[in-house]
Every structure is written in structure tokens, then in C-alpha cells.
C-alpha positions as CSV (number, residue, x, y, z in Angstrom):
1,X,15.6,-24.7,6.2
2,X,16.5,-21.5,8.8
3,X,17.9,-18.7,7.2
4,X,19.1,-17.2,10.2
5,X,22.7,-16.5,8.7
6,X,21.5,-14.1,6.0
7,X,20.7,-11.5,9.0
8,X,21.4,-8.1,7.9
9,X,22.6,-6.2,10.7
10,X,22.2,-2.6,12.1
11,X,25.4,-0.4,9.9
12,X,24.5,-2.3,6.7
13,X,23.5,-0.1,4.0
14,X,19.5,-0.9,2.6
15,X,18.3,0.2,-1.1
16,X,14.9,1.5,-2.0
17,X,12.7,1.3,-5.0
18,X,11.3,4.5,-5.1
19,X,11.1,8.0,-3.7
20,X,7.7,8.7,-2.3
21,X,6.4,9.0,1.0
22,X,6.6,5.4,1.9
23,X,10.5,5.0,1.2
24,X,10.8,8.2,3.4
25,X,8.8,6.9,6.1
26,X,10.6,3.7,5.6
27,X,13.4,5.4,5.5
28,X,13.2,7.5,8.6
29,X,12.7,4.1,10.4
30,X,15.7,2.4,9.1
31,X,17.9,4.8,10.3
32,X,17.0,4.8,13.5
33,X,17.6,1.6,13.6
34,X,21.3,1.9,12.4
35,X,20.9,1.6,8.8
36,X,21.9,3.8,6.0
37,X,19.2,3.9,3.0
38,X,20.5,4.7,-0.7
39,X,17.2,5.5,-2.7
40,X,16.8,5.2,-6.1
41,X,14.1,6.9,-7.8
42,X,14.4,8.8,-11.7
43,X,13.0,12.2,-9.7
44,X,14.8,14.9,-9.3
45,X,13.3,15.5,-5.9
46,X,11.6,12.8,-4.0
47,X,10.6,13.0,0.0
48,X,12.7,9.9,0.2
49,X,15.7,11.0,-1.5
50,X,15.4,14.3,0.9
51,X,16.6,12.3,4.0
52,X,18.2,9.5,2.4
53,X,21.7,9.0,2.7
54,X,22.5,8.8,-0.9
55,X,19.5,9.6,-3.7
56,X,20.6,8.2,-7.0
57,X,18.8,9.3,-10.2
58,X,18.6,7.2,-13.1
59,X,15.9,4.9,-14.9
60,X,14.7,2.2,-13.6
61,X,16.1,0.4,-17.0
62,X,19.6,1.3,-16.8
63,X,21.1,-1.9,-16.6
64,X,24.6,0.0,-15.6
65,X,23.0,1.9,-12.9
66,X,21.1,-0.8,-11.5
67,X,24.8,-2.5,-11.3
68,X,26.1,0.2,-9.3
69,X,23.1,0.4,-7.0
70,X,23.1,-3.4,-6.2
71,X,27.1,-2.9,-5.6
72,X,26.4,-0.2,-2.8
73,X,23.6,-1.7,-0.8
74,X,23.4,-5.3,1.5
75,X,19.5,-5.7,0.1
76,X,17.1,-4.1,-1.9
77,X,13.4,-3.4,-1.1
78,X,10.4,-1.4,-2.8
79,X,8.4,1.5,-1.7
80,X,6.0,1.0,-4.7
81,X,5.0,-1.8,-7.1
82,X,4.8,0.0,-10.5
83,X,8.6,-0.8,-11.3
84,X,9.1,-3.3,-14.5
85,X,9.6,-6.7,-13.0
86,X,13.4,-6.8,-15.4
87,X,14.6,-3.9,-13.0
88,X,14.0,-6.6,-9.9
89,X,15.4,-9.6,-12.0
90,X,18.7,-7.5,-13.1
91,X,18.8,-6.5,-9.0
92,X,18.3,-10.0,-7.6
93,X,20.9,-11.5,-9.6
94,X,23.6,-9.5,-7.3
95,X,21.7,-8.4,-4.6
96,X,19.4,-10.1,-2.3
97,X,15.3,-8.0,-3.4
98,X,12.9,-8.4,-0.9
99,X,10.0,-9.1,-2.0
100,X,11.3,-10.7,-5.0
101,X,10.4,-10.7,-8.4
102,X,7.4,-13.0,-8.6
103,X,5.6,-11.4,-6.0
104,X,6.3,-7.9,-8.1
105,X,4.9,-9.7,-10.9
106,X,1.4,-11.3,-9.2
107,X,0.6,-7.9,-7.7
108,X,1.4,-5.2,-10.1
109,X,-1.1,-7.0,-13.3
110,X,-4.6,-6.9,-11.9
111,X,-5.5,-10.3,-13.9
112,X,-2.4,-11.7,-13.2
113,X,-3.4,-10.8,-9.6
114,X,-6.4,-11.9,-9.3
115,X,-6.2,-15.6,-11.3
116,X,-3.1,-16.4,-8.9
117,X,-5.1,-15.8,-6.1
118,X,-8.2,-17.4,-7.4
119,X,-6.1,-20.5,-7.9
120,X,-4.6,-20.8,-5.0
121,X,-8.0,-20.9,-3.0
122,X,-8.9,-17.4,-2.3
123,X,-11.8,-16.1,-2.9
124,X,-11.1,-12.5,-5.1
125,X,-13.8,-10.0,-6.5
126,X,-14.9,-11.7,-9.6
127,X,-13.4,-10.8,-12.8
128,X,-13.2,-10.9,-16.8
129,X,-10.4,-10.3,-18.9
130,X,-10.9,-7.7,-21.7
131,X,-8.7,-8.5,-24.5
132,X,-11.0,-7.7,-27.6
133,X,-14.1,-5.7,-27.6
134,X,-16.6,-8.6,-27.7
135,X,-15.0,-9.7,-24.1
136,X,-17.1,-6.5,-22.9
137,X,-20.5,-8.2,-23.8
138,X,-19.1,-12.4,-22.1
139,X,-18.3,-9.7,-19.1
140,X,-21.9,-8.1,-18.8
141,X,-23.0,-11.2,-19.4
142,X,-21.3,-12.8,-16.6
143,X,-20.7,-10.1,-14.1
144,X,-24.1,-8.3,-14.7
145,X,-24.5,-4.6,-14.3
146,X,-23.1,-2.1,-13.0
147,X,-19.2,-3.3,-13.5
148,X,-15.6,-1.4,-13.3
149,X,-13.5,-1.7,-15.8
150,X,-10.1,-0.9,-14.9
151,X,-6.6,-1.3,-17.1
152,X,-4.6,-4.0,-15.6
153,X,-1.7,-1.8,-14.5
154,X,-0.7,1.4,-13.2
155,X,-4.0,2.1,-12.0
156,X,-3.9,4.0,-8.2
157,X,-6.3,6.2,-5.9
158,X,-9.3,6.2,-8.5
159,X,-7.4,6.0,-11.7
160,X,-7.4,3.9,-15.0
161,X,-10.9,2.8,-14.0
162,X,-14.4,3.8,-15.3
163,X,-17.4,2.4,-13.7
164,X,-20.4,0.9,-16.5
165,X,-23.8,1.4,-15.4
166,X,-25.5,0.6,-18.7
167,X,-24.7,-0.5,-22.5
168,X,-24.4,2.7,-23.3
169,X,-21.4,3.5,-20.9
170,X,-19.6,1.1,-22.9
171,X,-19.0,3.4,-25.6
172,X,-16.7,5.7,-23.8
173,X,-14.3,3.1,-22.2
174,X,-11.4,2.6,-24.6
175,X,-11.7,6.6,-25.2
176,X,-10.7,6.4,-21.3
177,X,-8.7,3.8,-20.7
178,X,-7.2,2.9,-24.0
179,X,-7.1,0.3,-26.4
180,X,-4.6,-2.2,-24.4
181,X,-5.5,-5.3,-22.1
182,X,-8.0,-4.5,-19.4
183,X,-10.2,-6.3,-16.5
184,X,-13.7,-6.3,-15.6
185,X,-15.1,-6.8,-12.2
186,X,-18.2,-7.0,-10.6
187,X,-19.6,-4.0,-8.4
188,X,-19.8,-5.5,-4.9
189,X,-22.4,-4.4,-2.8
190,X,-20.2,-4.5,0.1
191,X,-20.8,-3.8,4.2
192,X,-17.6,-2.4,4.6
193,X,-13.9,-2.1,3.1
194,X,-11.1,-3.8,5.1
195,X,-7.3,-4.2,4.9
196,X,-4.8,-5.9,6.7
197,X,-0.5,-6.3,6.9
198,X,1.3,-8.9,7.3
199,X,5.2,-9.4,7.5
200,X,7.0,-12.4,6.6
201,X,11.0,-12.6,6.6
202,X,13.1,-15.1,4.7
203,X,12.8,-17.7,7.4
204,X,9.7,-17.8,6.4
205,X,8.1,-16.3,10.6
206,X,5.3,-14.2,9.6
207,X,3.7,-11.2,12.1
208,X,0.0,-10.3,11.0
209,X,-1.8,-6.6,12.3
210,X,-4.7,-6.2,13.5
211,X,-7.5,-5.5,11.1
212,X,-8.0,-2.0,9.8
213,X,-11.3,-0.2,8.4
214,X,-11.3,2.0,6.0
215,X,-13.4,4.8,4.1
216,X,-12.7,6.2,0.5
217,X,-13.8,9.8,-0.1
218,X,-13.4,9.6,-4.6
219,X,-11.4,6.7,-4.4
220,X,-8.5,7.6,-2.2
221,X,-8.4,6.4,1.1
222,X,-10.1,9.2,3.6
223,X,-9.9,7.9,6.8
224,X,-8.7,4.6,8.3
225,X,-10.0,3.2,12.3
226,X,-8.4,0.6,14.7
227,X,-10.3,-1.5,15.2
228,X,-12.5,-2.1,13.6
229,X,-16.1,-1.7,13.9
230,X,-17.8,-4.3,16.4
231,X,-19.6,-5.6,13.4
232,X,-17.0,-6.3,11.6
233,X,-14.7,-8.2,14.2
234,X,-16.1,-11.5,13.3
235,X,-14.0,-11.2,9.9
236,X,-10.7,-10.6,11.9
237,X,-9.4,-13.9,12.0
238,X,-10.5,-14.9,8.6
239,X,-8.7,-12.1,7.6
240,X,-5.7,-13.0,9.5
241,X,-5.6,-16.6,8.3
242,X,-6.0,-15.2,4.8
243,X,-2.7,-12.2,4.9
244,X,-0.6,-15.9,6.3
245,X,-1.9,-18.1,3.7
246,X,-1.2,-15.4,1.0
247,X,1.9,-14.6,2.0
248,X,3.3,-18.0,2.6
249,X,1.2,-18.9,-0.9
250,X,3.4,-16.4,-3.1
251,X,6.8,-16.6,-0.9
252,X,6.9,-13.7,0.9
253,X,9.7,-11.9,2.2
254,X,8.7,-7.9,3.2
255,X,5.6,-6.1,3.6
256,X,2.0,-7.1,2.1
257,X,-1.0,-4.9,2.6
258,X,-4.2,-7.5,1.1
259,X,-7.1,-5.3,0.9
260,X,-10.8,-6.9,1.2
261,X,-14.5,-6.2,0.9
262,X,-16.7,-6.9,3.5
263,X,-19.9,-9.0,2.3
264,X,-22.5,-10.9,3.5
265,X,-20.0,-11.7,6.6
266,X,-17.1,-12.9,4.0
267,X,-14.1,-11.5,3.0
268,X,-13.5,-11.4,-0.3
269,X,-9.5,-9.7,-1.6
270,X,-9.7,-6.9,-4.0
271,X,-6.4,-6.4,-4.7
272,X,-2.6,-7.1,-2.6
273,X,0.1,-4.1,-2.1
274,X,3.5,-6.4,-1.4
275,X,4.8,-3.1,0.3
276,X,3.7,-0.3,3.3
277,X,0.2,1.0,2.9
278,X,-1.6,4.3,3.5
279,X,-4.0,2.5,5.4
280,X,-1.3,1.1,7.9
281,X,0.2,4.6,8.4
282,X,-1.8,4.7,12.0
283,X,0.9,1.9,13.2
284,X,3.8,4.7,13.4
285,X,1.9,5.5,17.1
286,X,-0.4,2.8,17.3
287,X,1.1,-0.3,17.3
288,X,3.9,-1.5,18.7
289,X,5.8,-2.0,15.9
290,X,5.2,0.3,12.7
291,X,4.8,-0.7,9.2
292,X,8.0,0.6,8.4
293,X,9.9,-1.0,11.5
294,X,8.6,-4.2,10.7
295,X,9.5,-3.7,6.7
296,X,12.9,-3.2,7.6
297,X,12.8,-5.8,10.3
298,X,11.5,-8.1,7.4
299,X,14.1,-7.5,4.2
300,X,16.9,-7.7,6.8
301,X,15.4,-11.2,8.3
302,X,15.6,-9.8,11.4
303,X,13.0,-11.3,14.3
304,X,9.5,-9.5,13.4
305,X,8.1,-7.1,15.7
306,X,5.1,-7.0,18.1
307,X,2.0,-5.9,16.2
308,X,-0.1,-5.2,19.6
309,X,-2.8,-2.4,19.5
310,X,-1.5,0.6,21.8
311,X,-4.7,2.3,22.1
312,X,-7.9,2.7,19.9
313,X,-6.4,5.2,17.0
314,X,-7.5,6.2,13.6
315,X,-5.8,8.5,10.7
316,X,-7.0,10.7,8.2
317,X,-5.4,11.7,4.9
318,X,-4.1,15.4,4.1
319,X,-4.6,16.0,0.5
320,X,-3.9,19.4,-1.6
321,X,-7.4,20.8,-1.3
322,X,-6.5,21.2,2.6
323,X,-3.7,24.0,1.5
324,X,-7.1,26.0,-0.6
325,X,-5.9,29.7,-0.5
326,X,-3.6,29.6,2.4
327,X,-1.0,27.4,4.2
328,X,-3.7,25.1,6.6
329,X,-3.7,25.7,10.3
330,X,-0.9,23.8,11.9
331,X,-1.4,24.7,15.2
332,X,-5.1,22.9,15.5
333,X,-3.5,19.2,15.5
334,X,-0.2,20.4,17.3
335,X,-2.4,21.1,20.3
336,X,-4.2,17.9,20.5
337,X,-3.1,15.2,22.9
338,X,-2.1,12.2,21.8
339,X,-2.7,13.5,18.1
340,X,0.4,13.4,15.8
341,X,0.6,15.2,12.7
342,X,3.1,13.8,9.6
343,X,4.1,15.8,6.8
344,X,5.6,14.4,3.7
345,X,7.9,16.9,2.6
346,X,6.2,17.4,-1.3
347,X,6.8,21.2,-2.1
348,X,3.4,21.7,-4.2
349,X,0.2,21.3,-2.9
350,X,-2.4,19.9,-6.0
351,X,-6.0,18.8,-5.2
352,X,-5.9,14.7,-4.9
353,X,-2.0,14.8,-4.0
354,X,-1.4,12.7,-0.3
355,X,0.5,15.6,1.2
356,X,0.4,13.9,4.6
357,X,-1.8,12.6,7.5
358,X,-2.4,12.6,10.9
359,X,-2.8,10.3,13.9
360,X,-5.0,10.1,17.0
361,X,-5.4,7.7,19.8
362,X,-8.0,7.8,21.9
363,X,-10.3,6.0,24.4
364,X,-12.2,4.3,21.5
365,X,-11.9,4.6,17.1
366,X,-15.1,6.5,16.6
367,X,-13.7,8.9,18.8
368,X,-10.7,9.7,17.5
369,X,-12.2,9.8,13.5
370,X,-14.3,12.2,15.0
371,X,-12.0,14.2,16.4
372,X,-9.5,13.8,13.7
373,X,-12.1,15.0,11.1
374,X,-12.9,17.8,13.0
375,X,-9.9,18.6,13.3
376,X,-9.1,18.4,9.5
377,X,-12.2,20.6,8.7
378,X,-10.9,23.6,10.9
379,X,-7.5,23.4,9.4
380,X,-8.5,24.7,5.7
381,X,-6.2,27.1,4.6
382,X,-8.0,30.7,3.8
């Protein structure tokens, strides 16, 4: 049945989940459009809540905040998916939540995660639950050696994960990761790492990007190329068929980021982000419609938004161990062409911390990675 009614026009006031650099970026885009954005995020600084319209700061368990929050805004949204699913339940009941509690609830428990997809005829990175101590010895058994094991939530960019190359690694995990639930999967010995977007609005029309390729650099994404390498683009309408199924599978309505390995020519989904992604960040300049665009065009049932390639493009992360002893040199990516530079607005630059990225487009991908990571290496700050 069309849904067309429940459009949520340009003036209407949007809330986010969140106040990190996705709800700014997200934010940024919504009010171009017309919108107003509330955010609310605990923090007492948050580089959404710096160019929001209204930051409010309170737990996301306070049941008489939440109240007031879904009072003020025409529909709710998330920037990031560690947010109890209760928060989302309390919302929805007033307030239309896009996406809704269920899918908060597939993606944010790894096992969870992985057994829905499983079911539903995807093919995941093989897994075994750890919920006693012998489970280690069924997942060896099973998965063979080496392994990850990784606690089922909360984990990001490397952590709550140890890899097990031996027995004897074994020893150390719950000293790591704790004593609570956690998931084993097999190592995969994979040709490449893939992700892909994909929008779907409440009448259920779904826009998928093209597919993205993307390097780690200590398990935080380093640098991400469109499109993809030639021997990869075999795997691009798999992938495509896959971000549709998934999405129509678990009832979409927002943003879904699926990442994938690459091996022996088959995809296989290592884990689902049902919100913007730092690998999608290149689509501010290189696609037609950005991430963000189409995340508002999507939680406002809006029509979805052309995901056409502009030009080959690529991004590379800006982490704290740019700033080193000095503020990093500006200038060098300010006097590219076609080269856009994206700050997030975080006042303390740590090792690890995403403090921003930057953009190229160019005549092919391999071009502008190189260029871009040139460019990152002569901006250290000394």
C-alpha cells in the first residue's frame, strides 16, 4: 500500500540519534534542504549539536526526555546504532523512527546479526556463539584457526575484538573482552573488502550506490575508491541485488551501509550499518545524491535521489596522528582541484580519532588515492 501521504515536507523539524560526525553531516544536508534538525546526544559537545538547531542533553533512558524530544520533532532518525533498542521503542510509540526498532535490534548484536541474515538466505562470514568457555573449543573445532573473537556489541574501528592464532591465544580473551556473550568467526582469506548503500523509504522504493572498495590501515577504514577495482566489478551486481534484498528483508526505511568480503569471486556480508557510513563519505562530491541527502530524502519518504557516479573519486581518512606536533598543513588539499577537504569540528586531536577526510575526483580511482595519499603524507603537522 503507497505511503505517499506520510511525506515529510521541507520546514518540518527532523530528530537525531546522536551527535557525531554523521548527524552533523546529516545535519548540514537537511538544512539545506529546509529542515530544522534537534539532536539529541548525552555530550556536552557534539559536532552535531554544534550546527544543530537545538542540541538537547539527556540520557538516552530518560523516558521524560525522550517525551519531549518526540513532541518537538515530525520523525526521528539515527546517526549511530549503539543506542538501547527501548530508547527507539519509547520514540516510535509517538513519533514516526526511521529505521525502526527491529532493524536497531538485527544490526547492533553481532549474532543476532548474523543468524537473521543467515536465515534469510545470505550468505554471512561464518560464526559461533561463545556463551560458556567450552563454546571456544566447538568454535576451533568448527571454524579452524586463526579465528576473531569479538564481543557482540559495541565493538567499532578495531575494538572489542582479539584475533586467536593458536590454543594458547585463548587464554587471554576474556582478560580482553570480558566474561559476557561473545562471537567467533572465521578469518577469511579474502581478495578484497567491499561496501555498499542502499536507501529505501516507507513506500518501500529503494536507490542502491555504486560499489565502493575499501582499505583498513589497524582496523579503521584508510582509504575508500569508486569504483571499484576492474577485478572486482563482476561482484557489483551481486552486491546490488544483495543491499535490495536485505533491505526489503528487514523493512527498511533510512540508510543501510552492508559491508562484504571479497572471496573466491563471492560476496560474503560481514556485518550491516542501518545508518551513513565512513566509507560512503566520497558521495558528498561524487555522486549525485550524497549519503546524507538521500538519508534525509529517505526518513521523510521523500522520492530517493539519483545515485550516478560524477567522476572516478576516492577519500581518505584524517585521524589524530595527522595533527603530530603541529596543526597539519591546510593549504596542501586547499590547492588541489577537484579535491575537497571536510573537517568535523572535534576540538582534540588523539591518535585513532576520525577528525575528518578528504575527497578527490579525478580521471580514474587509482589516481585520485594516489594523489590523496600523497597529499595526506605532506600534510603532517611538525
Amino acid at each position: 500500500m503507497s505511503r505517499q501521504s506520510d511525506v515529510i515536507l521541507p520546514g518540518a523539524t527532523l530528530g537525531i540519534l546522536g551527535g557525531g560526525q554523521l548527524g552533523r553531516m546529516f545535519t548540514a544536508a537537511a538544512q539545506r534542504m529546509g529542515y530544522k534538525v534537534i539532536v539529541y546526544a548525552p555530550e556536552q559537545e557534539s559536532p552535531a549539536g554544534d550546527i544543530a538547531n537545538l542540541h538537547l542533553r539527556a540520557p538516552y533512558d530518560d523516558v521524560g526526555c525522550l517525551v519531549g524530544f518526540a513532541s518537538s520533532v515530525d520523525v526521528i532518525t539515527l546517526e549511530f546504532e549503539n543506542i538501547p533498542v527501548n530508547t527507539l521503542k519509547v520514540l516510535s510509540q509517538r513519533v514516526p523512527v526511521r529505521p525502526g526498532p527491529r532493524v536497531l535490534e538485527v544490526s547492533q548484536q553481532r549474532i543476532i546479526e548474523k543468524s537473521t541474515l543467515q536465515q534469510a538466505g545470505f550468505s554471512v562470514t561464518p560464526f559461533v556463539a561463545i556463551e560458556k568457555d567450552d563454546d571456544f573449543r566447538i568454535a576451533i573445532e568448527s571454524l579452524g584457526l586463526p579465528l576473531v573473537i569479538k564481543t557482540v556489541q559495541f565493538g567499532y574501528d578495531g575494538k572489542g575484538q582479539k584475533t586467536v592464532r593458536s590454543t594458547e591465544d585463548l587464554s587471554s580473551v576474556r582478560q580482553s573482552l570480558g566474561n559476557g556473550l561473545l562471537i567467533a568467526e572465521k578469518m577469511i582469506d579474502f581478495q578484497a573488502e567491499v561496501s555498499i548503500l542502499v536507501a529505501r523509504n516507507p513506500r518501500g522504493e529503494t536507490a542502491v550506490y555504486p560499489l565502493v572498495e575499501n582499505v583498513h590501515s589497524h582496523h579503521i577504514l584508510d582509504v575508500s575508491r569508486c569504483p571499484v577495482s576492474t577485478d572486482l566489478q563482476q561482484v557489483q551486481q551481486q552486491a546490488k541485488t544483495i543491499a535490495c534484498g536485505v533491505a526489503d528483508h528487514l523493512g527498511l526505511e533510512g540508510l543501510l551501509c552492508i559491508e562484504f568480503f571479497v572471496a573466491d569471486g563471492q560476496l560474503m556480508i560481514n556485518e550491516i550499518a542501518p545508518r551513513p557510513h565512513n566509507s560512503g563519505h566520497w558521495t558528498i562530491e561524487g555522486c549525485a545524491t550524497s549519503q546524507f541527502e538521500q538519508q534525509v530524502r529517505a526518513v521523510c519518504n521523500l522520492p530517493l535521489g539519483c545515485t550516478d557516479l560524477v567522476a572516478p573519486c576516492a577519500m581518505v581518512n584524517l585521524l589524530g596522528d595527522l595533527w603530530g606536533d603541529g596543526v597539519p598543513k591546510w593549504e596542501l588539499p586547499l590547492t588541489q582541484p577537484r579535491t575537497y577537504l571536510h573537517l568535523y569540528g572535534k576540538s582534540e586531536a588523539k591518535p585513532g580519532r576520525k577528525m575528518g577526510h578528504i575527497t578527490a575526483l579525478d580521471e580514474s580511482a587509482e589516481v585520485a588515492v594516489e594523489r590523496l595519499r600523497n597529499i595526506r603524507n605532506a600534510m603532517a603537522g611538525n
